[in-house]
C-alpha positions as semicolon CSV with decimal commas, in nm:
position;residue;x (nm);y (nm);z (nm)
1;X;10,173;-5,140;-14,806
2;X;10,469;-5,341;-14,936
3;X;10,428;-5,598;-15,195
4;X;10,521;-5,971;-15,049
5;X;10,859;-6,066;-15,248
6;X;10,933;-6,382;-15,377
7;X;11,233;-6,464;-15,486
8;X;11,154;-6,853;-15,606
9;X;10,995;-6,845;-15,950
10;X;10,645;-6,857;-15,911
11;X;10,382;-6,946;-16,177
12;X;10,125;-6,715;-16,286
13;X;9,797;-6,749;-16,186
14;X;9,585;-7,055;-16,331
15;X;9,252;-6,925;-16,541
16;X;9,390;-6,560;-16,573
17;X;9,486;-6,350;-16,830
18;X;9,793;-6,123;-16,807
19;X;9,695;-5,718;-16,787
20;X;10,027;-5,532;-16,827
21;X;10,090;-5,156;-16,810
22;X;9,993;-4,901;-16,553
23;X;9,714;-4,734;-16,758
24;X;9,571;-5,032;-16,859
25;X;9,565;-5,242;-16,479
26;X;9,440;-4,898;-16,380
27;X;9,133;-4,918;-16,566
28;X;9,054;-5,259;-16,420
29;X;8,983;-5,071;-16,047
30;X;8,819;-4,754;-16,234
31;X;8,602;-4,993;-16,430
32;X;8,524;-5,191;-16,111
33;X;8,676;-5,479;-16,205
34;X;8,968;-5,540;-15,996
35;X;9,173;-5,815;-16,060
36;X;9,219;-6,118;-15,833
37;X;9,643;-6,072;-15,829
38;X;9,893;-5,810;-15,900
39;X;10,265;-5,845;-15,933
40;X;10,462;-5,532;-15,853
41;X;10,877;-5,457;-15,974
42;X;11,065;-5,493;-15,700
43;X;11,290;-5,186;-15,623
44;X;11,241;-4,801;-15,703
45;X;10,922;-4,878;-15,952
46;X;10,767;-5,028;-15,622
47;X;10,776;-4,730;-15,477
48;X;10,578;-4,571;-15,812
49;X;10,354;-4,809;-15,784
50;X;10,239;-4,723;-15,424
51;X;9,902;-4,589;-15,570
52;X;9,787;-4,912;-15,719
53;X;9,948;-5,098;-15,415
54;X;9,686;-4,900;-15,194
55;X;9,423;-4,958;-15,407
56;X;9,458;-5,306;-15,427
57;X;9,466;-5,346;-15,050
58;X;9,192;-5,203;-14,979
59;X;8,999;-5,409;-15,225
60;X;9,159;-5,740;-15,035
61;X;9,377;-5,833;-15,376
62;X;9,718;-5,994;-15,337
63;X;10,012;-5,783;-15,395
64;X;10,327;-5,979;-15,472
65;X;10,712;-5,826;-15,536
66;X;10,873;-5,968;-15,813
67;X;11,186;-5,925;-16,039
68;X;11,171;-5,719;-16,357
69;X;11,305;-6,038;-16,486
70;X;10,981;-6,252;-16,427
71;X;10,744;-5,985;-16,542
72;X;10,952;-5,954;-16,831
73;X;10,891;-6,337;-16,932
74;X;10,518;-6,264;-16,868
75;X;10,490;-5,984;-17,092
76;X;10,707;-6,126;-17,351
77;X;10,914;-5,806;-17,380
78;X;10,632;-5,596;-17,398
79;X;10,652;-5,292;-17,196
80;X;10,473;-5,338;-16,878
81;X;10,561;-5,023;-16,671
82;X;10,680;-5,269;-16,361
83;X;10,313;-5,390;-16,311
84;X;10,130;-5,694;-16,441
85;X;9,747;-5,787;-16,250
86;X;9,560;-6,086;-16,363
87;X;9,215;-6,088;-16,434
88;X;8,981;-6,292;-16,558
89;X;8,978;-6,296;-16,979
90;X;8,817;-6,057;-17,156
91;X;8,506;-6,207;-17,352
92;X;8,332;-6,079;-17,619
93;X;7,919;-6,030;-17,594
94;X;7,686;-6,260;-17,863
95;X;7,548;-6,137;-18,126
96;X;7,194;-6,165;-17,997
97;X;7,311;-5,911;-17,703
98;X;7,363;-5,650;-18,033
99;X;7,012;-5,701;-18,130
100;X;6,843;-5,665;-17,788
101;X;7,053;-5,358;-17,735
102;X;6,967;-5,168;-18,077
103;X;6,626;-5,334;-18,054
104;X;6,603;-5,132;-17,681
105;X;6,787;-4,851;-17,803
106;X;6,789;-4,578;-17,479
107;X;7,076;-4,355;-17,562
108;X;6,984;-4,015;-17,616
109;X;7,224;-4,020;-17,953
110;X;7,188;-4,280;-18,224
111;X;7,407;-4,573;-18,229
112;X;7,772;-4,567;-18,380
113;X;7,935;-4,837;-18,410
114;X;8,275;-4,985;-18,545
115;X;8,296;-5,267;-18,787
116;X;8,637;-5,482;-18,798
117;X;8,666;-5,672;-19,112
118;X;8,986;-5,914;-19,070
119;X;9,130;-5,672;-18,839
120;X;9,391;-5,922;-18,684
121;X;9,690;-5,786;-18,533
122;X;9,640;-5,714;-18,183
123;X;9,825;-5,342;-18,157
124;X;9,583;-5,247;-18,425
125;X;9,278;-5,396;-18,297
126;X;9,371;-5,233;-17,958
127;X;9,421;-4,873;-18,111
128;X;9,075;-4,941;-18,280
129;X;8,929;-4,998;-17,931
130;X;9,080;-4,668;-17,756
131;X;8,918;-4,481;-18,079
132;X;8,624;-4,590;-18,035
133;X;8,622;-4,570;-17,653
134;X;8,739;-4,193;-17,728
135;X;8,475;-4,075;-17,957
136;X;8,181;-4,259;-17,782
137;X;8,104;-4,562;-17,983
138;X;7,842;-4,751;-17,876
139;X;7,986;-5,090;-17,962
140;X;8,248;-5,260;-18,187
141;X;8,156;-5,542;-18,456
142;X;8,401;-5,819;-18,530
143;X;8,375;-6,165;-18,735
144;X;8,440;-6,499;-18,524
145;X;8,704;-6,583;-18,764
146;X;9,002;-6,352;-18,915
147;X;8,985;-6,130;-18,620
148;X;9,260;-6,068;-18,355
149;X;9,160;-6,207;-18,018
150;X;9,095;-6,027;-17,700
151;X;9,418;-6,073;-17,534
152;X;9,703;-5,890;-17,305
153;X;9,872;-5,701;-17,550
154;X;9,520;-5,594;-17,673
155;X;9,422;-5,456;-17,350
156;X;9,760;-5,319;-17,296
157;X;9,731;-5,105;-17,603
158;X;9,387;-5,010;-17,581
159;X;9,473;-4,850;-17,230
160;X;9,141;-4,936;-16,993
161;X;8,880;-4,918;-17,367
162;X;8,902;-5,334;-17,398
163;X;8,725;-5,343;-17,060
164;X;8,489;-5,069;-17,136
165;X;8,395;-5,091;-17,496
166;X;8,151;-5,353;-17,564
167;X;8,286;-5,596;-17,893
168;X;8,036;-5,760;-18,034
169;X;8,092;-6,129;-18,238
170;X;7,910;-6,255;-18,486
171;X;7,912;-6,569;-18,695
172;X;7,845;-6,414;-19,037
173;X;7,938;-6,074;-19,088
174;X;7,769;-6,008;-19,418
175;X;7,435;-6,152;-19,244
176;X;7,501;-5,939;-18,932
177;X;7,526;-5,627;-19,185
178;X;7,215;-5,681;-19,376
179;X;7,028;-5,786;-19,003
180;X;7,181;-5,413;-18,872
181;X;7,016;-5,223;-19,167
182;X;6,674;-5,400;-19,045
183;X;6,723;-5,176;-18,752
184;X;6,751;-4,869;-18,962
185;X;7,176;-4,818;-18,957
186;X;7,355;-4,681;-19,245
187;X;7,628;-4,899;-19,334
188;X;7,946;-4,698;-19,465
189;X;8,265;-4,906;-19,573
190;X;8,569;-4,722;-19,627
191;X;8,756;-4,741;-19,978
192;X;9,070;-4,532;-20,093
193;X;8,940;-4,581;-20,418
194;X;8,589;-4,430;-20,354
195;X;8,486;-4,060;-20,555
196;X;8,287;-3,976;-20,260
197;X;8,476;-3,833;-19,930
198;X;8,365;-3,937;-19,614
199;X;8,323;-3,561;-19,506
200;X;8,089;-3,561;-19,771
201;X;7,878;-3,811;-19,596
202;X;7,598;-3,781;-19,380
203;X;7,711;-3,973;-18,999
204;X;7,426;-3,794;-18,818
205;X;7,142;-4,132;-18,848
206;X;7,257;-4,443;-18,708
207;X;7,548;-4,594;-18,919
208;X;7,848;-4,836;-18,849
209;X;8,148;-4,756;-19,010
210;X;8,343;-5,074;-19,180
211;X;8,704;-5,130;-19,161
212;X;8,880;-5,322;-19,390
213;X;9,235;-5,536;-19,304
214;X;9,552;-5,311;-19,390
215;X;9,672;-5,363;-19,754
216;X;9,345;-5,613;-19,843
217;X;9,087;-5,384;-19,674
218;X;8,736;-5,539;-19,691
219;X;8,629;-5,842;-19,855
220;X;8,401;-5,883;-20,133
221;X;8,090;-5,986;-19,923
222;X;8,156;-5,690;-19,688
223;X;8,209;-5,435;-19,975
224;X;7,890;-5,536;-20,120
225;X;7,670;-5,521;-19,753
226;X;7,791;-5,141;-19,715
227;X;7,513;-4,886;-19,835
228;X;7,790;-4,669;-19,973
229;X;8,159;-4,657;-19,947
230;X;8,347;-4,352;-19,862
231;X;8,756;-4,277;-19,894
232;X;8,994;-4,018;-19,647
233;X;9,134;-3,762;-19,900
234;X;9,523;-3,782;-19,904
235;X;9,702;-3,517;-19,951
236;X;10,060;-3,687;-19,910
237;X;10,285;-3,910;-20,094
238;X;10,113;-4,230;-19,916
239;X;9,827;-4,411;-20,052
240;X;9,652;-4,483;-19,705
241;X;9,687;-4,475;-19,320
242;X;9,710;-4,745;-19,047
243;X;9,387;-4,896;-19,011
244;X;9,391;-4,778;-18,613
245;X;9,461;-4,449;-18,736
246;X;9,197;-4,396;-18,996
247;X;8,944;-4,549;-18,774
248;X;8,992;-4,226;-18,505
249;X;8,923;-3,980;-18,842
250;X;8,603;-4,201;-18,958
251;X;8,454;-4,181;-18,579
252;X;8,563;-3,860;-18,484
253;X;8,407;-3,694;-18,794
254;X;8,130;-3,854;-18,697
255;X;8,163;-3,707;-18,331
256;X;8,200;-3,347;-18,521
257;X;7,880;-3,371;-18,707
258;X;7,693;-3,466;-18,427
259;X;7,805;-3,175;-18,193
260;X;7,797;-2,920;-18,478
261;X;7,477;-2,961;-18,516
């Protein structure tokens, strides 16, 4: 199937949030959320795109051609790999939603979770995402305010984990930490100037590992909510790594102790 051109300039879809990038508009159909348009490069990435073209027939979506022109304006010069679908915006789950769940808890692993403290650039809050998606998180924590929203170029770096990883916002974080250690998790913030190593600590009981903002890392109120903090040794010339980064070493030496043991 052949996307419909259009060669007038047609407005994006009212209500609908840009998804850009093949990875990440193929998540939408593995994740069994489709979404309700998708506009296709005209020329030889068409023909690339015949996979996703298929897919969205059969699931009744409208496929339209456009120029690499227009889906450049939509993506604002992000790289979008010739394909842009729009679906509806992502939305974050309420803070009572985190309680039910760790007050049901049914996994057969204890909960590990990711806590954001004024994580707001988008790239970085998308890499967090696809970390945590990779090493199994059960959820993601963020504050209503000084957090980066759940938007395009989020999903687009996250790669499919926006859609699948649940983020959870809350109104206070410092209240929200001191609620979580009611339900028996282990608070660990992370601190270059720490003694204690984080391979040092103990991940195996329920814990949620805090993330503070590059350069500021976490605020007062959040440093003081963490049971203990714990630092990445650094072997180099640099004082610390991208926040994205070190949040794939906190969770997936958390991942190794689990399946060690």
């Amino acid at each position: 199937m052949k996307a419909k051109p259009s060669r007038a300039r047609i407005a994006t879809p009212e209500g609908l949030d840009a998804v850009y990038g093949v990875h990440a508009v193929r998540a939408l159909f593995e994740r069994g959320q489709p979404p309700r348009e998708l506009w296709l490069q005209e020329g030889r990435a068409e023909a690339r795109l015949d996979t996703l073209q298929e897919r969205a027939r059969q699931a009744g979506i409208k496929c339209v051609g456009v120029a690499r022109e227009t889906l450049d304006g939509v993506a604002k010069g992000a790289v979008h790999q010739g394909v842009i679908a729009f679906a509806p915006p992502l939305q974050a789950e309420s803070e009572e939603a985190l309680w039910f769940r760790l007050g049901a808890w049914q996994q057969p692993s204890p909960p590990l979770l990711l806590i954001l403290d004024g994580v707001t650039d988008p790239h970085n809050f998308g890499a967090c995402l696809r970390s945590a998606d990779a090493a199994g998180a059960h959820g993601v924590i963020v504050p209503k305010d000084k957090a980066a929203p759940l938007n395009a170029t989020v999903r687009k770096v996250a790669c499919g984990a926006a859609d699948a990883m649940p983020v959870y916002q809350v109104t206070n974080l410092s209240r929200a930490m001191a609620r979580l250690k009611t339900h028996g998790v282990w608070i660990v913030g992370t601190a270059g100037e720490s003694a204690q190593s984080l391979y040092e600590v103990d991940l195996m009981e329920p814990v949620a590992i805090v993330m503070g903002a590059e350069g500021k890392g976490m605020r007062r109120l959040t440093r003081e909510g963490c049971d203990l903090l714990a630092k990445l040794p650094m072997a180099g010339s640099v004082s610390s790594l991208n926040v994205s980064v070190a949040t794939g070493v906190c969770l997936f030496e958390a991942v190794r102790q689990r399946h060690v043991s």
